[in-house]
C-alpha positions as CSV (number, residue, x, y, z in Angstrom):
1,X,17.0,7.8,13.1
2,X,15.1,10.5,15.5
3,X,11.6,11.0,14.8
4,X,12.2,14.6,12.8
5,X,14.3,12.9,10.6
6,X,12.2,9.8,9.6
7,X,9.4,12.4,9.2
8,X,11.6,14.6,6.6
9,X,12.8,11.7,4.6
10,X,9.0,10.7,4.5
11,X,7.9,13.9,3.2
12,X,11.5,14.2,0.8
13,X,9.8,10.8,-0.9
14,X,6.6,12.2,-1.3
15,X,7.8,14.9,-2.7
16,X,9.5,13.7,-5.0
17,X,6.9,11.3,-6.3
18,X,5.3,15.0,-7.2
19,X,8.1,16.1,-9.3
20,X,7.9,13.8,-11.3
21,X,6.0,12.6,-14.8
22,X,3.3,10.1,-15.5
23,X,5.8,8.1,-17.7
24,X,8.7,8.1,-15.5
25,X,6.9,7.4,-12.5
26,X,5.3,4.3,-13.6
27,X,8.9,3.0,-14.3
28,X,10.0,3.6,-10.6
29,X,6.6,2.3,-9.5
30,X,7.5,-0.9,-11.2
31,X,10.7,-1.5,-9.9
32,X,9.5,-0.4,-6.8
33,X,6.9,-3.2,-7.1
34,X,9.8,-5.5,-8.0
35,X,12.5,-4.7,-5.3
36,X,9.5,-5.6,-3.2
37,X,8.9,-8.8,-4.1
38,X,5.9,-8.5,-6.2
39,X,5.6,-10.0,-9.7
40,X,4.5,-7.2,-11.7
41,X,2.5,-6.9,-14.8
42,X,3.3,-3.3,-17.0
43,X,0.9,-3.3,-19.4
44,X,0.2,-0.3,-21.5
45,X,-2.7,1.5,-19.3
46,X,-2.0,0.2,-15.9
47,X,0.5,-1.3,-13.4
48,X,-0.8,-4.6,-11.8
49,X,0.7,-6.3,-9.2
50,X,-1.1,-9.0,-7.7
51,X,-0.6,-9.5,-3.1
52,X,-1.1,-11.8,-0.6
53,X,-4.7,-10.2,0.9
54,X,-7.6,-10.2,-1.0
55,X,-7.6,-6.2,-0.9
56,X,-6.7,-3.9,-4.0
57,X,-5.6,-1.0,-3.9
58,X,-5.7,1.5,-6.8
59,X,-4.5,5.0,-7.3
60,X,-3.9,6.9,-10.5
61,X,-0.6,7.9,-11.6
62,X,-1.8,11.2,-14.0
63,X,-2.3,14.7,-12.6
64,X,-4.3,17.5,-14.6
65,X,-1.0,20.3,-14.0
66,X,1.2,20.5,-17.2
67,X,3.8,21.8,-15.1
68,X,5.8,20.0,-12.9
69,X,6.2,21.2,-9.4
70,X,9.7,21.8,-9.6
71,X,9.2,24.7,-6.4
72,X,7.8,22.9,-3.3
73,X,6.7,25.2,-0.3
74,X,6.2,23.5,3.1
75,X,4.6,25.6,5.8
76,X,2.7,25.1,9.4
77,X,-0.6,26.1,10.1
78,X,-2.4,25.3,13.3
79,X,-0.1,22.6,13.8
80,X,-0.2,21.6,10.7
81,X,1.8,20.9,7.9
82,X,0.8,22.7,4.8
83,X,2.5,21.3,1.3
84,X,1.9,23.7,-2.1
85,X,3.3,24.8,-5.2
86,X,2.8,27.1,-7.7
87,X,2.1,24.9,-10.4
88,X,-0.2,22.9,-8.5
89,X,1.4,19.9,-6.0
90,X,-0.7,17.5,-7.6
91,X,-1.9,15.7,-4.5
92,X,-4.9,14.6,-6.9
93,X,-3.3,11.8,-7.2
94,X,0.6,11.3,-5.9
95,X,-1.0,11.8,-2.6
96,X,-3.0,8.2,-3.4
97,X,0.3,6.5,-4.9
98,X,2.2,7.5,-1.9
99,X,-0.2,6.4,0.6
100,X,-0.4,2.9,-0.9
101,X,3.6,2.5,-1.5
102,X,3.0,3.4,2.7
103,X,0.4,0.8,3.0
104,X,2.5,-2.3,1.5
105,X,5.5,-2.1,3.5
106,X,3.3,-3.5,6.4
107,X,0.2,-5.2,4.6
108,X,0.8,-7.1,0.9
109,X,-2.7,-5.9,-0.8
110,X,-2.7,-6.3,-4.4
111,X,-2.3,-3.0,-6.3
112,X,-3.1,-1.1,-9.5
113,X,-1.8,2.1,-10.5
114,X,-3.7,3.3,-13.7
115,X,-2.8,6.2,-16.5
116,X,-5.1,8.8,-17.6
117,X,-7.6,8.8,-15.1
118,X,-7.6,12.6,-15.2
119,X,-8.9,12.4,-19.4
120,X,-11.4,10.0,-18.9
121,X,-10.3,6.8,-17.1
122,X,-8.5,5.4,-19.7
123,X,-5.8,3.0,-17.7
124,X,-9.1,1.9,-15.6
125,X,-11.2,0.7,-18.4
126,X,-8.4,-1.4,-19.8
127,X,-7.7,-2.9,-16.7
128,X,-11.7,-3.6,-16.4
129,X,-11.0,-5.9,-19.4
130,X,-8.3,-7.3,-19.1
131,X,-7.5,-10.7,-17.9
132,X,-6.0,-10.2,-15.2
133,X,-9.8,-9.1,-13.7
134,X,-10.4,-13.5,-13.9
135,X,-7.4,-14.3,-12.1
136,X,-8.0,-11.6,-9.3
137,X,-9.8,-12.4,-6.3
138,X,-10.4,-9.6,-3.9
139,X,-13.3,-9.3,-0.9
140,X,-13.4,-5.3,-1.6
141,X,-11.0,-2.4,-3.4
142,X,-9.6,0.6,-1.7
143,X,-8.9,3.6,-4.1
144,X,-7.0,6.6,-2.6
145,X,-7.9,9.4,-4.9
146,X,-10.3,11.6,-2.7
147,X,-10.0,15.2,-1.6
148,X,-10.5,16.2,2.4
149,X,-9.7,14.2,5.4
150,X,-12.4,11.9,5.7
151,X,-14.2,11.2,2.7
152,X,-16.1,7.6,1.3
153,X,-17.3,7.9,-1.7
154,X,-18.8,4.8,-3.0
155,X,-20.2,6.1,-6.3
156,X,-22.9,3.5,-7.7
157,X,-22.0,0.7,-5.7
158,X,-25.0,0.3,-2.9
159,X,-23.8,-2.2,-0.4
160,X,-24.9,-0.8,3.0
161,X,-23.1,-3.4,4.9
162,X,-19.5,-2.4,2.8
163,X,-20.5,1.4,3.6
164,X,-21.0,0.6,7.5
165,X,-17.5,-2.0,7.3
166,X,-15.5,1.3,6.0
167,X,-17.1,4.3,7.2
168,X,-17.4,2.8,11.0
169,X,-16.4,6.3,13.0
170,X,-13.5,7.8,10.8
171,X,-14.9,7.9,7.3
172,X,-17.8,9.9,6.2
173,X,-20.0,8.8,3.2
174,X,-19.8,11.7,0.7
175,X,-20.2,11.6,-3.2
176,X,-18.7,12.2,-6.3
177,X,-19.0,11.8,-10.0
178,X,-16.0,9.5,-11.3
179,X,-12.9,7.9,-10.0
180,X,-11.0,4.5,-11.4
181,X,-13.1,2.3,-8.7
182,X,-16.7,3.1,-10.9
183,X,-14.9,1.1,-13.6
184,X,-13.2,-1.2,-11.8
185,X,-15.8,-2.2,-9.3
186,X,-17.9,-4.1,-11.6
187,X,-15.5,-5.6,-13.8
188,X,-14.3,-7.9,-10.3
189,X,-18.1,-7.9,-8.9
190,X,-16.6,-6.5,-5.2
191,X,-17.9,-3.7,-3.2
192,X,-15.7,-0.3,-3.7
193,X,-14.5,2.9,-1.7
194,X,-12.6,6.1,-2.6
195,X,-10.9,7.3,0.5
196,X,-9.7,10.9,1.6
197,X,-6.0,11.8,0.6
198,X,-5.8,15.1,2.3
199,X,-5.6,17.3,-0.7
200,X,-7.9,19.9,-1.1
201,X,-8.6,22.9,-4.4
202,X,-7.7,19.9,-6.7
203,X,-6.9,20.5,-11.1
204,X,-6.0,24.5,-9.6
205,X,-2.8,25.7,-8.8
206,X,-4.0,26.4,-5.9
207,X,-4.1,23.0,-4.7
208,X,-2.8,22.0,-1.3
209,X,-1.8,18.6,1.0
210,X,-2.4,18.6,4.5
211,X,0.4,16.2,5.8
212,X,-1.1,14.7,8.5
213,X,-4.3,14.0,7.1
214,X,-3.2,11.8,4.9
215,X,-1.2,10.1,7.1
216,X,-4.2,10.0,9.6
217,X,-6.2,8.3,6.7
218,X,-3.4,5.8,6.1
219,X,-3.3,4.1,8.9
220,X,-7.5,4.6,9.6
221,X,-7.1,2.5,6.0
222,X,-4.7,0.2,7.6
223,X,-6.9,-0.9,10.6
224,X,-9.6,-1.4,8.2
225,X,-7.4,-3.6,5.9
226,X,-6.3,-5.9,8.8
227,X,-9.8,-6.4,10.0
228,X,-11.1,-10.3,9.1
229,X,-13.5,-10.4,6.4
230,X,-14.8,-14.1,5.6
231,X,-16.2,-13.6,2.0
232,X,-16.2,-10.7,-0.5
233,X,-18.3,-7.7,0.1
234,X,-20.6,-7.6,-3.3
235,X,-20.7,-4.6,-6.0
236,X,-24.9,-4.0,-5.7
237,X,-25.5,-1.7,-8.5
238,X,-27.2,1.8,-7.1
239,X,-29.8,3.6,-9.2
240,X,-27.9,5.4,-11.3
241,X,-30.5,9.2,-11.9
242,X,-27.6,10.4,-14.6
243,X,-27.7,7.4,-16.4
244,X,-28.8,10.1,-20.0
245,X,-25.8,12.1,-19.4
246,X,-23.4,9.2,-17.9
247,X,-23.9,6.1,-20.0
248,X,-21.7,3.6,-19.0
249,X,-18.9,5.1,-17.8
250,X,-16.7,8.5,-17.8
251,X,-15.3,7.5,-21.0
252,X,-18.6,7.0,-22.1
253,X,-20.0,10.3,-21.3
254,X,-17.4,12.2,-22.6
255,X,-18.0,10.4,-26.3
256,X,-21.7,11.1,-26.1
257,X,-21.4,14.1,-25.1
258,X,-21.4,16.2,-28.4
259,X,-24.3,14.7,-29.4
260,X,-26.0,14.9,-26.4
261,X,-25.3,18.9,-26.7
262,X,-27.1,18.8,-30.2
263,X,-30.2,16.9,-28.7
264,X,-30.8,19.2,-26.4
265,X,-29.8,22.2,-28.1
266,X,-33.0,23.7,-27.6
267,X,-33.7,23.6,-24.1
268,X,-29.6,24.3,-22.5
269,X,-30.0,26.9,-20.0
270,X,-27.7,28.6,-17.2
271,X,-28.1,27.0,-13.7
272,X,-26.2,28.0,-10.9
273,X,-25.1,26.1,-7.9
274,X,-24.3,27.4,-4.6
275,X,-21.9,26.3,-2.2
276,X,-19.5,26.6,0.5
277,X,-15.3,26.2,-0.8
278,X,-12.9,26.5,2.2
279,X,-15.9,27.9,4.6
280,X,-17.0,30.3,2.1
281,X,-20.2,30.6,-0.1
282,X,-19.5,31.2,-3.6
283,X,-21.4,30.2,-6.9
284,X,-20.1,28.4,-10.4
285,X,-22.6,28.9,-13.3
286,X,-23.1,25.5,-15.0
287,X,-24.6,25.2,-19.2
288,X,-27.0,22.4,-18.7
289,X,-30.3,21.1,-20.1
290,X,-31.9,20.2,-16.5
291,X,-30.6,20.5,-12.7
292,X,-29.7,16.7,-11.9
293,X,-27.2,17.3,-15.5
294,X,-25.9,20.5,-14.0
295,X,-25.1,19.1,-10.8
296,X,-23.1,16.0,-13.0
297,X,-21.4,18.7,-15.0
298,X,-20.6,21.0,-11.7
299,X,-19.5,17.1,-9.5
300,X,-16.8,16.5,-12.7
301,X,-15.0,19.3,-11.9
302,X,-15.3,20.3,-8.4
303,X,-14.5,16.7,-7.2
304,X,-13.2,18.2,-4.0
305,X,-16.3,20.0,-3.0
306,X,-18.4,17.4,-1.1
307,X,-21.9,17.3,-1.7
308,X,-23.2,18.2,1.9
309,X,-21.6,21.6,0.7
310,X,-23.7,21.9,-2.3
311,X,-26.4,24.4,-0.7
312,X,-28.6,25.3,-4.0
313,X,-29.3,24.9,-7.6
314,X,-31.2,26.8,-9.3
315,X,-32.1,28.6,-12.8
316,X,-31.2,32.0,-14.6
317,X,-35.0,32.5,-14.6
318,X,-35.0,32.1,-10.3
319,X,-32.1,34.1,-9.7
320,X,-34.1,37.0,-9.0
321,X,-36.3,35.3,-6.4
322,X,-33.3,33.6,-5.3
C-alpha cells in the first residue's frame, strides 16, 4: 500500500470514530480491545483494559455536539490538513481515542476510555473508585484530551521532575480547569499529563483538527512512553487557589454550585477577561463573585484557550480606565 493510501485509510478510521455515538462507540472500542488481545473490563462508566507497560492511557468517549457529524470537510491549508464539520468534528475527544487506538498497535499501555466527561467527569470518578484502581500499577498516566499542538497540562499535580520527563522540548506546560486525569491521578497516587490532540474552537461548531498535529503529538507521546522509567513518578498535590469554587472535583463543583450562587448573591459582579482566540483579541464577560472565580468559570469553557493567552481581567467598574 503507497503512502497516500495508508494515509487516507488512516484518516477514513478517524473519521469514522467521529460519526459515531458515545454508546456505540464504546461497543467497537471493546471489541477493538478484545481482537487485540486485551482482557477487557466494560463496566458502566468506563472501558478498562489493563497492558503490559506501566503507562495508562485515558481518553473520553463523549463529545458536547448533539449532532453527529454526518458531513465531513477535509481541506489543505499551508500544507496542512484541515478536518471540520458543520455540526462540530468533535475532535474534543475522538481525536484522544484515536491517538491511543494509534499508540497500542506498537506499545501495550493499559487504557481507559471513560463516559461523560463532557457533564461532569462522570465515567472518571467511577473509575477513581473502583477496584480496578488497587490492582493497577502505573509509573505515570497519559490523557489525550487537550486542544493545540503542544500542550501539558498537569492540573494540580505538582511534580517538577514528571513536568521536565514530559515536556522535555516538544510539550509546553499550559493549564486548564478539568479533564479525567484531575480524578484519576489521585485515586492511583501517579504523576499525570493532558497532552495536545490538535483540535482547536472545541464544544463550537466551529471546531477544527489539524491532521498532522496530532499525529506529530502521537509519536512525540510514543518516544516519551518508550523511555525507561525505574519507579513511578508521584501525584504531589499543588495548591489548589479555587479550592471555594472547586471542591473536590468537577462533579463536585457543579453540585455546589447553586448554593454557592446564593452565598454570594450579594457581591456577583461582571468581570471581563481578555484574550487572544486564533491570533485575535477578543473579550467574554464572566458573572462571578471575585477574579480567581471568574477565571475558573471563563477556564471551564474555553478549555482550548491556553492561559499564556489570557491577557486581562478585570471589573465592570475598571472598564472605563481599562
Amino acid at each position: 500500500m503507497n503512502g497516500n493510501n495508508k494515509r487516507n485509510k488512516k484518516i477514513n478510521k478517524f473519521k469514522g470514530l467521529c460519526n459515531i455515538s458515545q454508546k456505540d462507540l464504546k461497543k467497537k472500542l471493546v471489541n477493538i480491545l478484545q481482537a487485540s488481545g486485551y482482557k477487557v473490563h466494560n463496566e458502566d462508566g468506563f472501558v478498562f483494559a489493563q497492558g503490559e507497560l506501566p503507562v495508562l492511557l485515558v481518553a473520553h468517549m463523549d463529545t458536547v455536539h448533539k449532532r453527529l457529524p454526518e458531513i465531513i470537510f477535509e481541506k489543505k491549508e499551508n500544507d496542512k490538513t484541515i478536518l471540520s464539520s458543520p455540526y462540530g468534528i468533535g475532535g474534543d475527544d475522538r481525536c484522544g481515542i484515536f491517538m491511543i487506538l494509534e499508540i497500542i498497535k506498537e506499545l501495550r499501555c493499559s487504557v481507559l476510555f471513560t463516559e461523560d466527561e463532557e457533564i461532569g467527569g462522570i465515567g472518571a470518578n467511577k473509575f477513581a473508585k473502583s477496584k480496578y484502581v488497587d490492582e493497577l500499577k502505573v509509573n505515570y498516566i497519559m490523557e489525550f484530551d487537550r486542544a493545540h499542538a503542544n500542550d501539558a497540562v498537569f492540573y494540580y499535580c505538582d511534580n517538577p521532575d514528571f513536568t521536565k520527563f514530559i515536556t522535555n522540548g516538544f510539550y509546553d506546560e499550559e493549564y486548564g480547569s478539568y479533564s479525567d486525569i484531575v480524578d484519576v491521578a489521585p485515586a492511583l497516587g501517579v504523576a499525570a499529563v493532558n497532552l495536545s490532540c490538535g483540535y482547536y474552537n472545541a464544544h463550537t461548531v466551529e471546531e477544527y483538527v489539524v491532521w498532522e498535529e496530532m499525529l506529530a503529538s502521537i509519536n512525540q507521546a510514543k518516544k516519551i512512553i518508550v523511555q525507561d522509567v525505574q519507579e513511578p513518578f508521584e501525584y504531589i498535590e499543588a495548591e489548589r487557589i479555587f479550592d471555594d469554587y472547586w471542591g473536590s472535583g468537577w462533579g463536585n463543583y457543579w453540585g455546589s454550585y447553586g448554593s454557592l450562587y446564593n452565598r454570594y448573591e450579594e457581591t456577583y459582579q461582571t468581570f471581563y477577561i481578555v484574550y487572544y482566540e486564533n491570533g485575535n483579541q477578543t473579550m467574554s464577560e464572566v458573572e462571578a463573585t471575585n477574579k480567581d472565580a471568574a477565571l475558573l468559570d471563563f477556564l471551564m469553557w474555553h478549555d482550548s484557550v491556553p492561559y499564556k493567552d489570557i491577557i486581562e481581567i478585570f471589573s465592570e467598574s475598571e472598564l472605563n480606565s481599562y
